[in-house]
N, C-alpha and C positions, 0 to 999 in steps of 0.2 A: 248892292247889299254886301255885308260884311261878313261873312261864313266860315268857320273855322275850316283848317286845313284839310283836303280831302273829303269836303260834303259838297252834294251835286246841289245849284242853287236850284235847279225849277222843281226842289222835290221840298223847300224849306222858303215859307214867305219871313219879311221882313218881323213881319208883326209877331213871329215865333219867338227868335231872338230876345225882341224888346221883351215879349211874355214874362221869358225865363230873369229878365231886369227885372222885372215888376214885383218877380217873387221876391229879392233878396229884401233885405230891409237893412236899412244902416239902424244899429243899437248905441248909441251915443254913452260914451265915458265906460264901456265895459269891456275886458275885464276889471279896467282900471282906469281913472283917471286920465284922457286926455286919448286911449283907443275910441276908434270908431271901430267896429264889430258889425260882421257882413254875417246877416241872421241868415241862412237857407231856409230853415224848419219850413217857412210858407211854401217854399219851391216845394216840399216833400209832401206837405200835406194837395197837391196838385198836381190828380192824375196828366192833366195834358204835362204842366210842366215838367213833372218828374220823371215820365218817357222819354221827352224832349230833350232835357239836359242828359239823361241815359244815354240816346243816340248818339248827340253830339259829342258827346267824349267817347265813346267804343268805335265811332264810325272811321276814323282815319288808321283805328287800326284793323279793319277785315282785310279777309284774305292775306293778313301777315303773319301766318301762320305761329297767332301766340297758342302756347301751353299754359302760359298760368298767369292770375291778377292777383297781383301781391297789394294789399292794399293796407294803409299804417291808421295803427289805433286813433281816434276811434271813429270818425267821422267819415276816414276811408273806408270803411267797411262797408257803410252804407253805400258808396257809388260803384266800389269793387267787385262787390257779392252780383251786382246785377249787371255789370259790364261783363264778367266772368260769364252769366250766361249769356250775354247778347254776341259773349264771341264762342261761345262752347270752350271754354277753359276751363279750369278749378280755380276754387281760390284759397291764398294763403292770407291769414293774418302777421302783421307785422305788431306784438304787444312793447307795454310796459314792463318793466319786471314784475317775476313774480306769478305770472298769470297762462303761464305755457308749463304743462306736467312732465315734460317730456324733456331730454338734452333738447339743448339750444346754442344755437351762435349769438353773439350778440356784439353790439357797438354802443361807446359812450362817445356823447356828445355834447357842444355846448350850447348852452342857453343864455340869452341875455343875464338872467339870474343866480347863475352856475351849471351844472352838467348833467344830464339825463342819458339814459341806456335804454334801447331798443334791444328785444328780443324775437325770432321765428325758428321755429321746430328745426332741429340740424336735417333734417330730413324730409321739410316740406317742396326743396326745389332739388335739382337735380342739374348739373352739373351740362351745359348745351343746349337746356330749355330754352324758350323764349320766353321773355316773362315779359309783362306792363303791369310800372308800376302807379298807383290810383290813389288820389286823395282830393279833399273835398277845397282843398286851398292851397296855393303859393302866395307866402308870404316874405319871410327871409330867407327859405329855403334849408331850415338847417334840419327839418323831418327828413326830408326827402331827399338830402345829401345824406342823412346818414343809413336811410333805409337803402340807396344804392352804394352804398359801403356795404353794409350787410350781403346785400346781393349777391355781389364780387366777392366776397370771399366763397358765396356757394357754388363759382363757377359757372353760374346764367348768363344767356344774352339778353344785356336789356332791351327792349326792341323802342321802349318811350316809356314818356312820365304824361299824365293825360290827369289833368283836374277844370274842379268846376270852374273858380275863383283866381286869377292871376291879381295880385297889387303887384303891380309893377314898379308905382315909386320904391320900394321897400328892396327891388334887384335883386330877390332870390335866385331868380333864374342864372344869373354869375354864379352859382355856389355849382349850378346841375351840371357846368360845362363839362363835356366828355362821358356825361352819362345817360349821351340817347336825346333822342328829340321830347322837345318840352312842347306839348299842347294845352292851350286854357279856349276854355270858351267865352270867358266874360273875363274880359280886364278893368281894371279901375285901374 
């Protein structure tokens, strides 16, 4: 059996795994013409599955002693908020502009379409934490390259980047070099 890193197998049958497949659903030509789009929503609406993929993303990091899950708008939210409790963390949101009341740090970045900015509270991490950071997909990588740019400037240790969905063809994970260990639990 094929187990992400750090889960004990005789505590996780095969047929778990495949489950958490079974949820995603490929959306053919969305958002545009010529994507295939990896629907989760059924994995969420599915208590078994949606414990299950919970586990297996928070499980390789217990006992390393994180402080906080930073998880980036908006989809990260959902896997963040409840890895944060499955490891007793807090969590911080990673927004858009625009949508934090507070000073903020912030990073622009690019997009196949031109350039987008990432913002989180100046004040939500703290400088030696341990933080992991969470989101619902690796694809190109350019989220999650920029949400550990942010990081870094607030002076945390990232301890990992931990999402549901890797596309591997697409070699985001080249973008995360030097920013911690990358965990997926379903690659395509």
């Amino acid at each position: 059996m094929n187990l992400p890193r750090g889960l004990d197998p005789r505590l996780y049958k095969g047929t778990d795994v495949e489950h958490l497949r079974s949820l995603i659903h490929d959306v053919q030509d969305f958002p545009k013409p010529g994507i295939v789009f990896k629907d989760f929503t059924p994995l969420l609406a599915d208590p078994r599955g949606l414990a299950l993929a919970v586990e297996l993303m928070a499980n390789p990091y217990r006992g390393q002693g994180i402080q906080m899950v930073v998880g980036a708008e908006s989809r990260g939210f959902i896997f963040g908020i409840a890895i944060a409790q499955a490891l007793s963390a807090g969590f911080v949101p990673v927004r858009k502009p625009g949508k934090l009341p507070r000073k903020v740090h912030a990073v622009e970045y690019s997009l196949e379409y031109g350039r987008d900015r990432l913002e989180m509270h100046a004040d939500a991490v703290h400088p030696g934490q341990r933080v992991l950071l969470v989101d619902d997909l690796l694809a190109t990588g350019g989220t999650l390259e920029a949400c550990g740019r942010l990081l870094a400037k607030s002076g945390v240790k990232l301890a990992g980047i931990s999402v549901l969905i890797e596309l591997s063809f697409l070699r985001g994970r080249e973008k995360l070099t030097g920013l911690g260990d990358v965990h997926s639990v379903l690659k395509y």
